[in-house]
N, C-alpha and C positions, 0 to 999 in steps of 0.2 A: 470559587474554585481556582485554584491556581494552575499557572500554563502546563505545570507537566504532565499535572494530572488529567488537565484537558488533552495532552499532547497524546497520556495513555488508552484514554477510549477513544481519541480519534484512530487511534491504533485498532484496538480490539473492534471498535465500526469497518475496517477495512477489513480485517481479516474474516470477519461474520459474513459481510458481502458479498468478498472474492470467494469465500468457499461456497458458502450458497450456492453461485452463479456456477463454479465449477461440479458440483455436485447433480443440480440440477438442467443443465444444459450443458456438460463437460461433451465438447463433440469427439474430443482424438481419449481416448483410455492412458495410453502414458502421460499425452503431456495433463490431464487431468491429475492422476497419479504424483507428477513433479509439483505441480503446483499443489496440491495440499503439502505435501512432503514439507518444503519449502513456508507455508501458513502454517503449519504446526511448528515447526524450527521457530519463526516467529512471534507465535505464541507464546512458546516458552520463553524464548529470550525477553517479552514482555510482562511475562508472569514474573520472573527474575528480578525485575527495572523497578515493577509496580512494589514487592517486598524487600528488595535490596538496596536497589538504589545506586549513589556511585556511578564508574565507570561504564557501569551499562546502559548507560543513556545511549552513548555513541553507537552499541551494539545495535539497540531498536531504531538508533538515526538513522544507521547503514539499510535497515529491511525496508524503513519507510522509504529512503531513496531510491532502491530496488523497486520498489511498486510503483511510486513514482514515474520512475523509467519506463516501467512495462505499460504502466498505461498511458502513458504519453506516448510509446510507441505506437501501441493498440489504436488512438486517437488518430495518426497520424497513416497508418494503415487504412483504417475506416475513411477516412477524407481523401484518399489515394493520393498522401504526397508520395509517399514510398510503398514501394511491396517486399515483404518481409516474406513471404506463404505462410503467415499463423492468422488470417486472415479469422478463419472457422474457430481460433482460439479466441478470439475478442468477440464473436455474436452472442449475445446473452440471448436467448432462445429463437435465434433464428431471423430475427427483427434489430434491421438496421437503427431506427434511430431510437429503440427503447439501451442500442448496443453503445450510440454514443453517449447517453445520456449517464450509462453507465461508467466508461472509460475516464469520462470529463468528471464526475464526481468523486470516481474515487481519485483520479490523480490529483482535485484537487483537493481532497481530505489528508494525502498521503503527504505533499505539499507542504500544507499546514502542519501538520504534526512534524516533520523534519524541523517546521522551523521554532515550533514551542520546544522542543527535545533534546534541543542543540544545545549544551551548556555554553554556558557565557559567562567570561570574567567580569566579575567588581569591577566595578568602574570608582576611580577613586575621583572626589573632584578634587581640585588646586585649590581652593578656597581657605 
């Protein structure tokens, strides 16, 4: 399997996850709401990447960097370096550390995909 297409279900595993979790344990209704909104935009721009190809790598780079973020924030809420008050938006069912376990995995599945996803020039050697 080559990196992008690992790069593409590391995508499609994050977005299966986050909506699950939001669906299933979504505590506030909007931001529950934005965050699918947001997984579906994703979605499709990954549905796009996986049959088109091209320049939409960088599109699906951008979402996975987004997730990225958020659950590295969410991580860092959970551990109390910072308080954010989205607190209740990072508990996957109520339980602390099923909630870090959560956060820690997907940021680092989102992570890795940024960095399979990433186009990168030919490298020519001088030889």
């Amino acid at each position: 399997m080559d990196k992008t297409r690992l790069g593409i279900w590391l995508v499609v595993g994050v977005l299966v996850a986050q909506t699950a979790a939001s669906l299933l344990w979504g505590a506030d209704a909007t931001l529950t709401g934005i965050g699918l909104a947001f997984n579906a935009v994703a979605a499709v721009s990954t549905f796009l990447f996986a049959r088109r190809g091209g320049q939409a790598a960088w599109v699906v780079a951008g979402w996975c960097a987004g997730f990225f973020g958020w659950h590295v924030l969410g991580l860092g809420e959970l551990a109390g370096w910072w308080t954010t008050g989205l607190e209740a938006a990072y508990l996957v069912g109520g339980r602390y550390q099923l909630s870090v376990v959560h956060q820690a995995v997907l940021a680092t599945a989102s992570g890795f995909a940024v960095h399979l996803l990433l186009p990168r020039q030919r490298q020519v050697s001088e030889t």
